[in-house]
C-alpha positions in Angstrom: 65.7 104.2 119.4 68.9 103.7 121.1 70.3 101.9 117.6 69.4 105.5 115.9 71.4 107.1 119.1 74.3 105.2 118.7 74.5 105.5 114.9 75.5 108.9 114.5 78.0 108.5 117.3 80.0 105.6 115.4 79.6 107.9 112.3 81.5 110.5 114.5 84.1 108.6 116.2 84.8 106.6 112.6 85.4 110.0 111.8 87.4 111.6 114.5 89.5 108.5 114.2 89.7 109.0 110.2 90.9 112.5 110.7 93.3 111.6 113.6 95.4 109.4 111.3 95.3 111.8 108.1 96.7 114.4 110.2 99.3 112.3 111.5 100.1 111.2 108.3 100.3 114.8 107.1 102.6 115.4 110.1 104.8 112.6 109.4 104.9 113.6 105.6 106.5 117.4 106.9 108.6 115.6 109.2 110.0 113.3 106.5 110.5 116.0 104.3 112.3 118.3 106.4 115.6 116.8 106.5 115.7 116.2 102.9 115.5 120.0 102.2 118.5 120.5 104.5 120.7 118.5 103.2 120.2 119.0 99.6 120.8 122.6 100.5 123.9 121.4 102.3 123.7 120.7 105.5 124.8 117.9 106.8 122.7 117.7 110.3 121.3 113.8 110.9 122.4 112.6 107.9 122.7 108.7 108.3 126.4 107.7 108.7 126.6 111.2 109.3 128.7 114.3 107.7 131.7 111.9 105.6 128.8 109.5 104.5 127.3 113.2 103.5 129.7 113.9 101.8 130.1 111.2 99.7 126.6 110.7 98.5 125.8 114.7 98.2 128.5 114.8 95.7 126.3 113.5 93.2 124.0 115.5 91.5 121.3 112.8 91.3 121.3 113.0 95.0 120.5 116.3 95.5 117.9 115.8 92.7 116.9 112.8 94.3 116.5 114.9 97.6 114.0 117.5 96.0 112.3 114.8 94.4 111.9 113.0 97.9 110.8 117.0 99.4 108.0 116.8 96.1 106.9 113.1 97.3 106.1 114.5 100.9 104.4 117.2 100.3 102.1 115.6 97.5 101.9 112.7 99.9 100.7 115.6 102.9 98.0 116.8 100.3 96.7 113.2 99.6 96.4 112.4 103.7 94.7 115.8 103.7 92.0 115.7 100.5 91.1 111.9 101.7 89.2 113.7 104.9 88.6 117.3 104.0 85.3 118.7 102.6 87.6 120.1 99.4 89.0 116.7 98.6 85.5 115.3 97.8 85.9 117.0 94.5 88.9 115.1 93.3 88.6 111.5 92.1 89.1 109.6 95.1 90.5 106.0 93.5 93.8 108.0 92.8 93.8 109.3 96.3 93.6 105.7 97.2 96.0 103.8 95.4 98.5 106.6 96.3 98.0 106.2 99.5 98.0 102.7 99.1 101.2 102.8 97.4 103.2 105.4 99.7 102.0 102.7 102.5 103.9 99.6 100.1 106.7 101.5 99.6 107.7 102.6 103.1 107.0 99.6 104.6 108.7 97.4 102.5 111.6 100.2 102.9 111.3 100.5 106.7 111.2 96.8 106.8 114.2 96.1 104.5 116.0 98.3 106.7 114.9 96.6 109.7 116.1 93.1 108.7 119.7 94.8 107.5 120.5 96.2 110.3 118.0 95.6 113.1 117.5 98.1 115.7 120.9 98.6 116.5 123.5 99.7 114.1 127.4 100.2 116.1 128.4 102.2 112.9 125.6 104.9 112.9 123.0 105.1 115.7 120.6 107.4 113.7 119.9 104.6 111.6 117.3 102.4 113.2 115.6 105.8 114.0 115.1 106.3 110.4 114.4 103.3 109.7 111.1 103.0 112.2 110.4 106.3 110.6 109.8 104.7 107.5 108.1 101.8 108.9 105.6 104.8 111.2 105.0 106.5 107.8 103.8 103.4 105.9 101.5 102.1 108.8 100.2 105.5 109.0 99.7 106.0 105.2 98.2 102.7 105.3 95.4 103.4 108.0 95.0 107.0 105.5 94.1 104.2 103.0 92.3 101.7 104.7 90.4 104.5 106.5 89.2 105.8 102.8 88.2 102.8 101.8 86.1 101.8 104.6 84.4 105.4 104.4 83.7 104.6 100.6 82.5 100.9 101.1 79.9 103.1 103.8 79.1 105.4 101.7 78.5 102.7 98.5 76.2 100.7 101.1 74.6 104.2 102.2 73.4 104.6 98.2 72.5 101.0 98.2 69.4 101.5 100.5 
């Protein structure tokens, strides 16, 4: 009896805990996303190195394409963090769901990481830097538990079937 009491209770908390990070995730992905709009629309504001290193690199026109893209990434990367714990997102093929989430976690990581063994977490030229650079190391350890999270929840459910 007390096994069948504490059951659902895991089931709950597994999934409280589930939700919590998807949402952060989701959070993070606006957050990222944010800054990238403004300065591909032109403003300067928090750019690393700040407004002459702007102005170098927005004077490309793969830059500002490269911010939009980097604005699309965030907000498909919100939806996946969203469908992997949402009732609606158990009608999309969840593999794909996965491995992006899988692979948003690589990416910034590795990213947040590289940046971390450049310059540390101090940078005398540009302070903002190591800020952005845990950012990207916050966003792939939160994409990763978005991932890990969906495949323990599968690897339950597969065992579920088994019985």
């Amino acid at each position: 009896m007390n096994a069948m009491i504490q059951t659902p209770m895991t089931t709950a908390g597994a999934m409280r805990r589930r939700r919590w990070i998807s949402y952060a995730a989701c959070v993070w992905a606006v957050l990222f996303a944010a800054p990238h709009i403004w300065w591909a629309l032109g403003n300067p504001f928090a750019f690393p190195g700040g407004e002459p290193s702007y102005r170098v690199f927005m004077s490309a026109t793969w830059r500002i394409v490269f911010d939009w893209v980097v604005v699309l990434l965030s907000f498909i990367s919100f939806g996946v963090a969203l469908a992997l714990v949402r009732p609606w997102g158990r009608t999309i093929p969840q593999w794909p769901l996965r491995a992006a989430a899988w692979t948003a976690s690589a990416i910034l990581t590795l990213r947040g990481a590289g940046g971390l063994a450049v310059d540390g977490l101090t940078d005398l030229e540009d302070p903002s830097r190591p800020i952005w650079t845990v950012g990207f190391v916050v966003g792939g350890l939160l994409f990763g538990g978005v991932a890990w999270r969906a495949h323990r929840a599968r690897r339950r459910h597969t065992a579920d079937l088994d019985v």
